[in-house]
Steps between C-alpha positions, in 0.01 A plus 500: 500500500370143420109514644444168665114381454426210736169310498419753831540795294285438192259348754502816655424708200264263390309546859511847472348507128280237602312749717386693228398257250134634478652855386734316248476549104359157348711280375796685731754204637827568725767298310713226592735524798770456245387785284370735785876457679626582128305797447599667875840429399484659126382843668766439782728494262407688237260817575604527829776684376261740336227535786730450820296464763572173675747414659642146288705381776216540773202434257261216628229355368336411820449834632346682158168563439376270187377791311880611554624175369243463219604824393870410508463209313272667247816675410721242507290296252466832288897438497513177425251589181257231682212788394130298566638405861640847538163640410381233745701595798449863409136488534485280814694770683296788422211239608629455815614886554144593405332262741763600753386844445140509534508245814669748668307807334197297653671500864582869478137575448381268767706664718454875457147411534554339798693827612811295528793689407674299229865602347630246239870450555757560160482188323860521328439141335200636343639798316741243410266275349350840289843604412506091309201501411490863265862361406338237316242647381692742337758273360195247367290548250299791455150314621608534832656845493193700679548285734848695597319826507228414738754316727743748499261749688477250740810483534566895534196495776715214690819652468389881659259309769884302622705798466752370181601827519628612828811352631552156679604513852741190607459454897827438634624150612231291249566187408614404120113389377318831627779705355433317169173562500501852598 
């Protein structure tokens, strides 16, 4: 379950983050490739087993959204009792969610005013990202606790508006990935 970082793949996160740096907390800096790897690897191996929704063997960083990641690795620092980079990590993916958010809150309103019909598909990674995000700040201290409660209607909105509820239907004949991520 060893997560291999490569130059790519903090490059990649580093992209992705880059792209919000104007919605970014001051003073907010992705750590090293060394320590980001380290923290990814800390909640692989260590909350994973309490929030199991990835897939270890099949996790890759290259095709997560950074909030995802930031979020991960928020945890994983929590873990590794690294707590002013956890808080760190922790706020630059609710950043990032939040901008995410109202970019495409913007879109939806340009569009039903422009009488285009617009249906946003289930974003699985982003419940995800809530589901991480109230974990920690539940488990941290209690400054960020309201955050948990305003998130996790959020996250009950998301998970009626997919369906969490009704069961999944496997198509026969689909390959090993889609049946994964179904």
């Amino acid at each position: 379950m060893f997560l291999e970082c490569t130059n790519y793949k903090s490059n990649y996160i580093s992209l992705g983050v880059q792209y919000y740096t104007d919605v970014l907390p001051p003073r907010c800096r992705l750590p090293s490739k060394y320590n980001l790897c380290r923290y990814l690897e800390k909640y692989l191996r260590c909350v994973q087993e309490f929030l199991p929704f990835f897939h270890p063997a099949t996790f890759s960083v290259g095709h997560k959204e950074p909030e995802l990641l930031l979020a991960v690795a928020a945890l994983g620092a929590l873990y590794t009792y690294e707590h002013p980079k956890s808080y760190e990590l922790y706020f630059m993916a609710k950043a990032v969610l939040a901008e995410k958010m109202r970019r495409e809150d913007l879109q939806l309103a340009s569009d039903v005013l422009s009488g285009q019909n617009h249906s946003a598909p289930c974003d699985l990674g982003r419940m995800q990202v809530f589901i991480l995000l109230i974990s920690f700040a539940s488990w941290a201290d209690k400054t960020v606790t309201p955050d948990a409660l305003s998130m996790g209607s959020k996250l009950a909105t998301l998970a009626r508006k997919a369906g969490i509820s009704k069961s999944d239907e496997i198509p026969l004949n689909v390959d090993w990935l889609s049946w994964i991520a179904i």
